[in-house]
Structure formats: structure tokens, C-alpha cells
C-alpha positions as CSV (number, residue, x, y, z in Angstrom):
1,X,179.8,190.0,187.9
2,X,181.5,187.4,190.2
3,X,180.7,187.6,194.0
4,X,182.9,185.8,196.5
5,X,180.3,184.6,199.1
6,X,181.1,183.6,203.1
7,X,184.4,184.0,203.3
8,X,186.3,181.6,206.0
9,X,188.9,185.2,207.4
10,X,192.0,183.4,208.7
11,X,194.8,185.6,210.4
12,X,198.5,184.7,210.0
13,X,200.9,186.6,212.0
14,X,205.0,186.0,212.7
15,X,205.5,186.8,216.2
16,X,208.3,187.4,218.6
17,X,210.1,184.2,219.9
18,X,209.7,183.7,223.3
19,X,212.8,183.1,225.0
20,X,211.5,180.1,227.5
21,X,208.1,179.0,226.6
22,X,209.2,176.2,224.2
23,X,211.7,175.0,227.3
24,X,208.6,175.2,229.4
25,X,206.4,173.0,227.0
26,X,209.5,169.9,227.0
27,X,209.6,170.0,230.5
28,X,205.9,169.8,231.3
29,X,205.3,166.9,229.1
30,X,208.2,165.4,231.5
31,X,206.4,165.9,234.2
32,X,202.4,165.7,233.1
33,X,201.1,162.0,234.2
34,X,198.1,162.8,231.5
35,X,197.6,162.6,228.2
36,X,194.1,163.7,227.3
37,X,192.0,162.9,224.1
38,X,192.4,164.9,221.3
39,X,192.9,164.7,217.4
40,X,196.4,164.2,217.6
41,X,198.1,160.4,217.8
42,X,200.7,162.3,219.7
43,X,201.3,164.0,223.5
44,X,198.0,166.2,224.0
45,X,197.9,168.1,227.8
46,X,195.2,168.6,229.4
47,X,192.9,171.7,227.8
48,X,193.4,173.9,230.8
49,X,197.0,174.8,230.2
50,X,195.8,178.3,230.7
51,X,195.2,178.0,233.6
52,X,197.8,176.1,235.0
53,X,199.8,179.0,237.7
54,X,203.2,177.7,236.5
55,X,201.9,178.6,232.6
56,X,200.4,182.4,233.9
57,X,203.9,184.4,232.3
58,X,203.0,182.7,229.2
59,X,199.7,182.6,229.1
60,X,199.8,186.9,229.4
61,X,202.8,186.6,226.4
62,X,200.6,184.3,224.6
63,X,197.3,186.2,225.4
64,X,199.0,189.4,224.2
65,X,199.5,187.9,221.2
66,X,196.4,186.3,220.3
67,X,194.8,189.8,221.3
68,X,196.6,191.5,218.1
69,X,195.7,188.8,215.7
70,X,192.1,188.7,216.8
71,X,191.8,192.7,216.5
72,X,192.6,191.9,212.4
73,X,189.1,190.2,212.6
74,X,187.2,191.8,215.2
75,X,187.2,194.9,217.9
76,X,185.3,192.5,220.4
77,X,186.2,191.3,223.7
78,X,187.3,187.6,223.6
79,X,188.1,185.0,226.6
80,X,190.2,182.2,225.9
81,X,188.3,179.3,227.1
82,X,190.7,176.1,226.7
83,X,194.3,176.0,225.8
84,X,196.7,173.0,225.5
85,X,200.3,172.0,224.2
86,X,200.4,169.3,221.5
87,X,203.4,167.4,220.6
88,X,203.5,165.1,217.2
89,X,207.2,163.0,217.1
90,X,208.1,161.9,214.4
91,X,205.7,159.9,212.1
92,X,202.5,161.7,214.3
93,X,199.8,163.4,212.8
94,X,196.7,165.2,214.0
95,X,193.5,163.8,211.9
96,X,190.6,166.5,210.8
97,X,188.7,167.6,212.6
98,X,186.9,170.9,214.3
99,X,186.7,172.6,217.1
100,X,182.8,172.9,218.0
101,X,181.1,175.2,220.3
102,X,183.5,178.1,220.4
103,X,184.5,181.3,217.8
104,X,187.6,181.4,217.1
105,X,190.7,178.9,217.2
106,X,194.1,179.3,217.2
107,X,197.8,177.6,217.0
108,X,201.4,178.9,217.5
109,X,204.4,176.7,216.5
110,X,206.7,177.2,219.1
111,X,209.1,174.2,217.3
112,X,208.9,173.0,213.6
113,X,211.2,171.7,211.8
114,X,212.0,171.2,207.7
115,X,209.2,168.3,206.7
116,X,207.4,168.3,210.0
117,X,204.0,168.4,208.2
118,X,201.7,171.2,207.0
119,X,198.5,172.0,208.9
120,X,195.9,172.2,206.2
121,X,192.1,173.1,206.0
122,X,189.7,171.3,204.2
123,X,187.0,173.0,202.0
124,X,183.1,170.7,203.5
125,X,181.9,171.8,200.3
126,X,184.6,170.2,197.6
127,X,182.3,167.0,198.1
128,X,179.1,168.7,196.5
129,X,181.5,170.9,194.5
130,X,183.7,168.4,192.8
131,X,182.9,169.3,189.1
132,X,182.7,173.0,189.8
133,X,186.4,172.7,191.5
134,X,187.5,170.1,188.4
135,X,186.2,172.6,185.8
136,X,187.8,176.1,187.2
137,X,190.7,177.3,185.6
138,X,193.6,177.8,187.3
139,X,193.6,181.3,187.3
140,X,190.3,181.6,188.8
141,X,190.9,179.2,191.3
142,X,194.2,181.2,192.3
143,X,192.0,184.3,192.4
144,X,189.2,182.9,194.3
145,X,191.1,180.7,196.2
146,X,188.6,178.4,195.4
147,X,190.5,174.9,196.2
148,X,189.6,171.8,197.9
149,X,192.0,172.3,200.7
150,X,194.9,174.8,201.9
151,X,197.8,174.5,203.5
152,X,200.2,176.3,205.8
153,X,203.2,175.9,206.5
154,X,204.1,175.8,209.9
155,X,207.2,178.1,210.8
156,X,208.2,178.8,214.3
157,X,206.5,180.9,216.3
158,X,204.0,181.3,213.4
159,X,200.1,182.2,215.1
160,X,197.2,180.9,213.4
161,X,193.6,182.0,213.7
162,X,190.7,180.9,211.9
163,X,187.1,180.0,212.4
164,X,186.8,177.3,214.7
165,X,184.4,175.4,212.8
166,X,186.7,175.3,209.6
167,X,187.8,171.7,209.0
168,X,191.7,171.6,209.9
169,X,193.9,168.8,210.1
170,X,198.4,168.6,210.5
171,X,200.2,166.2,208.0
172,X,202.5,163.4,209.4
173,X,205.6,164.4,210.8
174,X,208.1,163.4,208.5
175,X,211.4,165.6,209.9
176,X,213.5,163.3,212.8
177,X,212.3,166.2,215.7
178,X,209.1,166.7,217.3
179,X,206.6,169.5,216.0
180,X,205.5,171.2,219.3
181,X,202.5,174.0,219.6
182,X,200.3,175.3,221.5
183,X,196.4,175.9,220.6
184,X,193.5,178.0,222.2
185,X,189.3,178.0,221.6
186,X,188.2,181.5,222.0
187,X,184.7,182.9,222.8
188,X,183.9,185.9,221.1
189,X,181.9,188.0,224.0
């Protein structure tokens, strides 16, 4: 018998567009005189977008949402304890990377466009597992997922959440617009 063992659980959810929050996010960067130090090589804000006052509307919209997709992994409380809005123009990318010292992480799309780059998540353990991975059939891998690295695609208003600690990097942005998100770390409490 084949066991599966630690799982990495990732929740994918479509959600309802906002009708202002993307305007919100182009604006902001307009106005924002920062640009802090992140991952990304493009526009990062600071990491307390949450709780900027002129952000609160969307912060309870976004909030709301996060809430649902977290209750696919968990019944605990949560607190979201930095959020930010990323922007990658053309030719940007966001290197790997993880998100240390919280639970959970999460990214919504709020603007994507066709060939903007996938965000993907790395398996730590194809290094030491190179000749197990080579030697799987495809079947098996299919069935157990059992890949060096997955990929999502990253559709508007798509929300992604996923262990903070799993590797994660965002392909260049190969389409002529800008990929814009927004991303949270979440305490479990």
C-alpha cells in the first residue's frame, strides 16, 4: 500500500470581482512615495496595506473572502498580520522565495492578463529526490502529484492560499499590461 505523507493543502477559490479595488490599487501606486523590499523586481507597497484607513472597505471585502477560503483548511480564528499590493509590468517577475514566521499566505489577482506569468511552487525536496521524481511514471506522478514544481495560473480575481512556508515564486511577465495582486501573511490563533 502507497501512503501519501505531509501533504502541502492549498485552497483555490474564484471570487466575486470587486467593482473598485483594482482602481484603488492603480491609484495608490500613483500616489505611494515607497516602494518597499520584497521578492518582486516590480512596485511592492508597504506591508501594512491593511491597515491603511483609505484600504478599510476593502480590507473587510478582502477579509471576507480570505475568511471562506481559510474555513476549507481550518475552523480556527486567523488575524491577518501584513498585506500589500504588488505590481509586475511587463518583463517583471517575483523570484522564490517564502514567507517565514506566519501560517498561512495568500494572493488574489485582481488584473492578469493572457501570458502574464504563472505563480508556481517549488517542491525543497526534488533536490534529494531527483531519481525518485526521474523514475515515476507519469501516471503515478499525475496521481500523487508528485512533481518538482506546480503552477497556477493566475486568473482575475483568483484567491490563493497555501502554507506559508511552501517555496513560491511568479514567472516573468510576458503579456504588454501589468499583473496586479494583492497578498496577505495570516497567523493562525
Amino acid at each position: 500500500m502507497r501512503i501519501s505523507l505531509f501533504p502541502s493543502p492549498v485552497v483555490y477559490r474564484e471570487c466575486p470581482e470587486h467593482p473598485k479595488l483594482l482602481d484603488w490599487v492603480k491609484e495608490y501606486r500613483k500616489t505611494a512615495d515607497h516602494d518597499s523590499a520584497s521578492s518582486s523586481c516590480g512596485w511592492h507597497s508597504p506591508y501594512d496595506l491593511h491597515r491603511n484607513e483609505d484600504f478599510t472597505m476593502f480590507f473587510l471585502w478582502f477579509y471576507s473572502e480570505l475568511a471562506t477560503s481559510i474555513a476549507e483548511l481550518t475552523p480556527s480564528q486567523f488575524e491577518v498580520v501584513s498585506m500589500w499590493a504588488s505590481v509586475n509590468s511587463p518583463g517583471e517577475y517575483n523570484i522564490g522565495h517564502q514567507h517565514l514566521g506566519v501560517d498561512l499566505s495568500a494572493v488574489m489577482w485582481l488584473q492578469s492578463p493572457t501570458n502574464c506569468g504563472n505563480f508556481i511552487f517549488e517542491n525543497d525536496s526534488a533536490l534529494t529526490r531527483y531519481k525518485l521524481l526521474e523514475c515515476t511514471t507519469p501516471e503515478d506522478k499525475e496521481k500523487l502529484n508528485f512533481y518538482d514544481s506546480t503552477w497556477f495560473y493566475p486568473k482575475p480575481w483568483s484567491l490563493l492560499v497555501f502554507p506559508a512556508d511552501l517555496r513560491h515564486r511568479v514567472d516573468r511577465n510576458a503579456s504588454d499590461e501589468d499583473r496586479i495582486s494583492i497578498g496577505a501573511n495570516i497567523k493562525l490563533l
